[in-house]
VMD Tcl script that builds the backbone (N, CA, C; Angstrom):
set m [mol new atoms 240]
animate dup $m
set s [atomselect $m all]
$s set {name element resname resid chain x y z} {
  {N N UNK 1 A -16.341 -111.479 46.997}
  {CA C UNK 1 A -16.325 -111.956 45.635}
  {C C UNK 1 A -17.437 -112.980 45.435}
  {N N UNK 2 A -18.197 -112.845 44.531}
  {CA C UNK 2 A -19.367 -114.365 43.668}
  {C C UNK 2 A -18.940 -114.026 42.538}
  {N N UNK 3 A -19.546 -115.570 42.004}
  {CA C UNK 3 A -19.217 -115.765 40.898}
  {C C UNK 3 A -21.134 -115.719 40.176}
  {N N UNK 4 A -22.268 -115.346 41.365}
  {CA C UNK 4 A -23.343 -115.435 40.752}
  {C C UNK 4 A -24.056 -114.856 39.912}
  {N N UNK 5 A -24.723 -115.628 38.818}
  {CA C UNK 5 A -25.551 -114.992 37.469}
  {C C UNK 5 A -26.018 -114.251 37.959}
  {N N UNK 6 A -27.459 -114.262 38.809}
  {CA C UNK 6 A -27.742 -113.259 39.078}
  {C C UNK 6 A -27.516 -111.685 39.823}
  {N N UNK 7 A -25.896 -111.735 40.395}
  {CA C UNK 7 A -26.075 -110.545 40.917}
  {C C UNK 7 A -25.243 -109.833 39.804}
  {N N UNK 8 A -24.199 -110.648 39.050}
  {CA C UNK 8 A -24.175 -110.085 37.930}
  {C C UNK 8 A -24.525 -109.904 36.564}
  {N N UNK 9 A -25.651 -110.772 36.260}
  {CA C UNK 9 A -26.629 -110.752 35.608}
  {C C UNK 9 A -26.800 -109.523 34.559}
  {N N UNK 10 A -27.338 -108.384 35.456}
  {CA C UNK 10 A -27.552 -107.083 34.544}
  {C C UNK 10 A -26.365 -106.191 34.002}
  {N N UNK 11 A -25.230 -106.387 34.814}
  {CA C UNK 11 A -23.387 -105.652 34.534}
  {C C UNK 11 A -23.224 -106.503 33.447}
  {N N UNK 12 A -23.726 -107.730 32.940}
  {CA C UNK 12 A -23.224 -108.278 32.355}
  {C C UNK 12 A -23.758 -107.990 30.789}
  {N N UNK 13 A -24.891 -107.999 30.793}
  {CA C UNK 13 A -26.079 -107.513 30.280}
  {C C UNK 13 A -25.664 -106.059 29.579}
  {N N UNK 14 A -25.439 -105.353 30.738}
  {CA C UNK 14 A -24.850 -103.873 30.335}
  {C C UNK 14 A -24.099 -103.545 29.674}
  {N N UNK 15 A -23.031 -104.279 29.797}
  {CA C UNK 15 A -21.510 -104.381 29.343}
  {C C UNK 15 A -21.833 -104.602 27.918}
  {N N UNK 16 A -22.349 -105.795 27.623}
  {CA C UNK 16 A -22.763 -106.954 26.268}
  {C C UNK 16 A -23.154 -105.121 25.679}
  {N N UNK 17 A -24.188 -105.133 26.071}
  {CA C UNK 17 A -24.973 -103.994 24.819}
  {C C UNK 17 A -23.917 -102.755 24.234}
  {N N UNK 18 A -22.820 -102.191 25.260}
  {CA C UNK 18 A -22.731 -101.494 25.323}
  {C C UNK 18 A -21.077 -101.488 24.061}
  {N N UNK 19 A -20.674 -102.632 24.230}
  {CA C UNK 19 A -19.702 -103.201 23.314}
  {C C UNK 19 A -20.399 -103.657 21.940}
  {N N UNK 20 A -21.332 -104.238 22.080}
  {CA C UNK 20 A -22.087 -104.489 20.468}
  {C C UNK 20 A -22.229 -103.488 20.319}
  {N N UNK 21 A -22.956 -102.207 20.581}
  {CA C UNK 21 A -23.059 -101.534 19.884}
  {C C UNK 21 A -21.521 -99.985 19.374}
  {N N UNK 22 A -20.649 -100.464 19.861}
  {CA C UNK 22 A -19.604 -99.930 19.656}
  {C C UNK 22 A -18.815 -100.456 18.729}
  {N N UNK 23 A -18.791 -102.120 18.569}
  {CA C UNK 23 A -17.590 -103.010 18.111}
  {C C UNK 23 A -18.523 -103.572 16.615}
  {N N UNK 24 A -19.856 -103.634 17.049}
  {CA C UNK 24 A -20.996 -104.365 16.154}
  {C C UNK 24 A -20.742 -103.757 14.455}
  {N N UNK 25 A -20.710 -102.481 14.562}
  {CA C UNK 25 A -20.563 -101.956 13.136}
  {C C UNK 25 A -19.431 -101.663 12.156}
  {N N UNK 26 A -18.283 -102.381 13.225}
  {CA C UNK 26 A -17.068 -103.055 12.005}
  {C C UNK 26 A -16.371 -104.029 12.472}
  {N N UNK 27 A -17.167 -104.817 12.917}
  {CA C UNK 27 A -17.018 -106.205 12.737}
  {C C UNK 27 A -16.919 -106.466 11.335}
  {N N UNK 28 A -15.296 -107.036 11.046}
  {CA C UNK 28 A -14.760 -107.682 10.341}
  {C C UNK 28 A -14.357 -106.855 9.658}
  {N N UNK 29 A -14.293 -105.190 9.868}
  {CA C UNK 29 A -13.682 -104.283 9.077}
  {C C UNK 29 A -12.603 -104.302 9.001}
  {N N UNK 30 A -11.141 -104.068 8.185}
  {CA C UNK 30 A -10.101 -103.456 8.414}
  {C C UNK 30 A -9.693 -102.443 8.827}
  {N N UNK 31 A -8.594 -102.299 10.058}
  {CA C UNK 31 A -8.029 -100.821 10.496}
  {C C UNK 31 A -7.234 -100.463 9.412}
  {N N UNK 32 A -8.124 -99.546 9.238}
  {CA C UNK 32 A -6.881 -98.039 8.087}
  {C C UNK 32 A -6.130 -97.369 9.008}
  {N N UNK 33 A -6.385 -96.533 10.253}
  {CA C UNK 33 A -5.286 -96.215 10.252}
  {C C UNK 33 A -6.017 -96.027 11.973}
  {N N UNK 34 A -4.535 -95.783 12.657}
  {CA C UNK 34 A -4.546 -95.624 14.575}
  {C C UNK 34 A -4.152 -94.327 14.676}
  {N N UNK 35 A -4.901 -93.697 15.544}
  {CA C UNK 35 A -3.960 -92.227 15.512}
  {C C UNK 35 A -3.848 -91.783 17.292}
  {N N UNK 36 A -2.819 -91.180 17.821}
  {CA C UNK 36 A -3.056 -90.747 19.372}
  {C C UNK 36 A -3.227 -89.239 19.046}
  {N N UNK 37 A -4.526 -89.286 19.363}
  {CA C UNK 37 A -4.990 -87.544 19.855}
  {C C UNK 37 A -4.413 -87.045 20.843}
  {N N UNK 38 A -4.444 -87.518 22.088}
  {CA C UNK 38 A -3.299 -86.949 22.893}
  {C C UNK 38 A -3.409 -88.104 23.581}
  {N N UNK 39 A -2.278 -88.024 24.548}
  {CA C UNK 39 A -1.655 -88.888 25.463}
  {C C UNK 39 A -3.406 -89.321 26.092}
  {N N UNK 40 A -3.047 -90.852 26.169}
  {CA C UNK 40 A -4.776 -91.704 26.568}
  {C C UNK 40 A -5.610 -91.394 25.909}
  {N N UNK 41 A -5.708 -90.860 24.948}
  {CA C UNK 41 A -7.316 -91.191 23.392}
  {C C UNK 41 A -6.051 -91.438 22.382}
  {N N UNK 42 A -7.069 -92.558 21.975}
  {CA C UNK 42 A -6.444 -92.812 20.523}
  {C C UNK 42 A -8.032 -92.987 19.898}
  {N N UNK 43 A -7.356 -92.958 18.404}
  {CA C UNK 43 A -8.845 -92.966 17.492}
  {C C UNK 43 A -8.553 -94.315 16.410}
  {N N UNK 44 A -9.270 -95.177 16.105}
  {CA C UNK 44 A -9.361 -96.136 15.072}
  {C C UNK 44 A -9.965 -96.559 13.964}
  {N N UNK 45 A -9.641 -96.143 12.730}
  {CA C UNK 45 A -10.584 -95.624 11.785}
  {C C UNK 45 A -10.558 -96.758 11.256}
  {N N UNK 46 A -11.462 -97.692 10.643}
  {CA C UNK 46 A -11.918 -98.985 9.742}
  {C C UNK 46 A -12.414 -98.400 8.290}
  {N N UNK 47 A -12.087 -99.897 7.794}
  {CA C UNK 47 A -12.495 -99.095 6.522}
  {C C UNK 47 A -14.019 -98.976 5.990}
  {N N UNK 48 A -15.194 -99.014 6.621}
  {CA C UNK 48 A -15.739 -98.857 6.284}
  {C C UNK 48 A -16.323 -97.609 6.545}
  {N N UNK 49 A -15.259 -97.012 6.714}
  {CA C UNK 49 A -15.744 -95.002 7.323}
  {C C UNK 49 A -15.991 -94.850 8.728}
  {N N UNK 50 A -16.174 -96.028 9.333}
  {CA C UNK 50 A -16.316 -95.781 11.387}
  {C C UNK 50 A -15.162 -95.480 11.884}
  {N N UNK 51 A -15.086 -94.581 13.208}
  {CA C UNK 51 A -14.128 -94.541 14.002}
  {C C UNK 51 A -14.793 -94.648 15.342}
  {N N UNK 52 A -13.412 -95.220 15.937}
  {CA C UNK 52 A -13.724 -95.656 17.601}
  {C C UNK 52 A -12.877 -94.609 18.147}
  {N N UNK 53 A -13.348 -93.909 18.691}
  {CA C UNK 53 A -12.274 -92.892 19.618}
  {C C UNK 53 A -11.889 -94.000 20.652}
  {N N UNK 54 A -11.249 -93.901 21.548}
  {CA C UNK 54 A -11.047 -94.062 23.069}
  {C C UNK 54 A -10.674 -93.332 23.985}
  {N N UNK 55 A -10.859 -92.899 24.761}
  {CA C UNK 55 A -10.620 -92.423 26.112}
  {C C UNK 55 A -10.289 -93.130 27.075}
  {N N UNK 56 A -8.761 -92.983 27.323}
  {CA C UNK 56 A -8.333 -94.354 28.167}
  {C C UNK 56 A -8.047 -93.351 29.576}
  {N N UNK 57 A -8.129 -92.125 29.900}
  {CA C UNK 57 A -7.968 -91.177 31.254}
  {C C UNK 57 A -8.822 -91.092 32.089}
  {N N UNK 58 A -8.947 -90.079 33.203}
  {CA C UNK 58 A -9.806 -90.062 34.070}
  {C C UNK 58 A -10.654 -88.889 33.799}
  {N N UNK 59 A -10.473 -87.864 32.478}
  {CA C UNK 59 A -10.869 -86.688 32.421}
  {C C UNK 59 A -11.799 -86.905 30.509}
  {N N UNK 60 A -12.547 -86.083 30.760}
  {CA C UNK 60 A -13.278 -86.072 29.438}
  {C C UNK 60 A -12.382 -85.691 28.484}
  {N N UNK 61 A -12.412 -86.156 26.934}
  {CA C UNK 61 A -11.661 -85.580 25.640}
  {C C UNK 61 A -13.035 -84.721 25.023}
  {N N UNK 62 A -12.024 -83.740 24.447}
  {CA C UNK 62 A -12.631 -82.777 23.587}
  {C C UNK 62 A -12.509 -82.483 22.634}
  {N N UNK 63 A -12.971 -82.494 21.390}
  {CA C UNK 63 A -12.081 -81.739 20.327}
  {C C UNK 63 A -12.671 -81.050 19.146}
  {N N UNK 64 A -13.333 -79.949 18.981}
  {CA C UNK 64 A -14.386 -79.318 18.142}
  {C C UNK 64 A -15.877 -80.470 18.532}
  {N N UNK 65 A -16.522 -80.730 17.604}
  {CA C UNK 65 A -17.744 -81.156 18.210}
  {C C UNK 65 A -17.238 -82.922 18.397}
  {N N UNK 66 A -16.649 -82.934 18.775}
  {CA C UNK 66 A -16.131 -84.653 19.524}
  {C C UNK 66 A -16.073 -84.597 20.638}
  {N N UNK 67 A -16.946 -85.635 21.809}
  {CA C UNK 67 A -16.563 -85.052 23.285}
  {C C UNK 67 A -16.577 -86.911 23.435}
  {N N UNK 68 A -15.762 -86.994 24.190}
  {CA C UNK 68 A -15.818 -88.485 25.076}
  {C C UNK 68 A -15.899 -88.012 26.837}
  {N N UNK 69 A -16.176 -89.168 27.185}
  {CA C UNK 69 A -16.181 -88.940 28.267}
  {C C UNK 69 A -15.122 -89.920 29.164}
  {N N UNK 70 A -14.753 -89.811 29.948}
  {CA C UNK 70 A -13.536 -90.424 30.971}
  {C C UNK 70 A -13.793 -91.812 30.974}
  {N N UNK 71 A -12.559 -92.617 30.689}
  {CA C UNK 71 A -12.609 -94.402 30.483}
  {C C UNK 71 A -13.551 -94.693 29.900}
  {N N UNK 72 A -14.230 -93.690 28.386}
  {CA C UNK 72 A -15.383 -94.017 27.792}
  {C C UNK 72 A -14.965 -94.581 25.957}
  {N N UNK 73 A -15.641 -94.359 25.642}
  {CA C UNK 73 A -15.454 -94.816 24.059}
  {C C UNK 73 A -16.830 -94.091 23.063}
  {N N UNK 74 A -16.615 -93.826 21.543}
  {CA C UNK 74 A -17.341 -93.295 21.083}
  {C C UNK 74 A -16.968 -93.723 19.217}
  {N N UNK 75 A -18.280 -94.227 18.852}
  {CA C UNK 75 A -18.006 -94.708 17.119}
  {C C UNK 75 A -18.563 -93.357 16.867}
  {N N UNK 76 A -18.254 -93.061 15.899}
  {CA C UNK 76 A -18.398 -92.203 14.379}
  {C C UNK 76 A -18.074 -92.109 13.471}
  {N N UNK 77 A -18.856 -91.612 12.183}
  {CA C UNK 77 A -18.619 -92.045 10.822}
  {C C UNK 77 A -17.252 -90.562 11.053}
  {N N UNK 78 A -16.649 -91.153 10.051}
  {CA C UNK 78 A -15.247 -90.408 9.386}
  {C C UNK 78 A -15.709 -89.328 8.922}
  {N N UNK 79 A -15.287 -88.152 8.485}
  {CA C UNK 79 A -15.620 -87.075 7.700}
  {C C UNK 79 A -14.768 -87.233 6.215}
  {N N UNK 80 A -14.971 -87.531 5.437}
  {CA C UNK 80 A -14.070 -87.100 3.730}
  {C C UNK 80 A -13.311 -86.281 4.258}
}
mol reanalyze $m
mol bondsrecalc $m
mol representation Tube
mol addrep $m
């Protein structure tokens, strides 16, 4: 175990980008609505038309042209 900047430095780095750019575009939105796609993905729609899938399993989600990938996450605009 360390606790040092630099060896975690770039994980940290990684992480940062990888959450702004997931969480960054509804910041401060309201959840409209939570839904479980199946057992470990759920989806979180804000109101400004984004959704956050999640993939909380060890196996990729699929679902017409929606793919996540395993313990991954994915924004997209809503469809009307």
């Amino acid at each position: 175990y360390t606790s040092s900047a630099r060896q975690w430095g770039p994980e940290v780095e990684r992480a940062y980008r990888w959450l702004n750019a997931l969480l960054g575009p509804v910041k401060g939105q309201a959840v409209t609505a939570r839904t479980v796609l199946q057992p470990g993905v759920t989806a979180t729609t804000y109101a400004n038309g984004r959704q956050i899938i999640v993939n909380y399993t060890d196996q990729p989600y699929a679902a017409g042209a929606v793919t996540v990938g395993a313990r991954d996450a994915r924004l997209q605009e809503v469809q009307p």
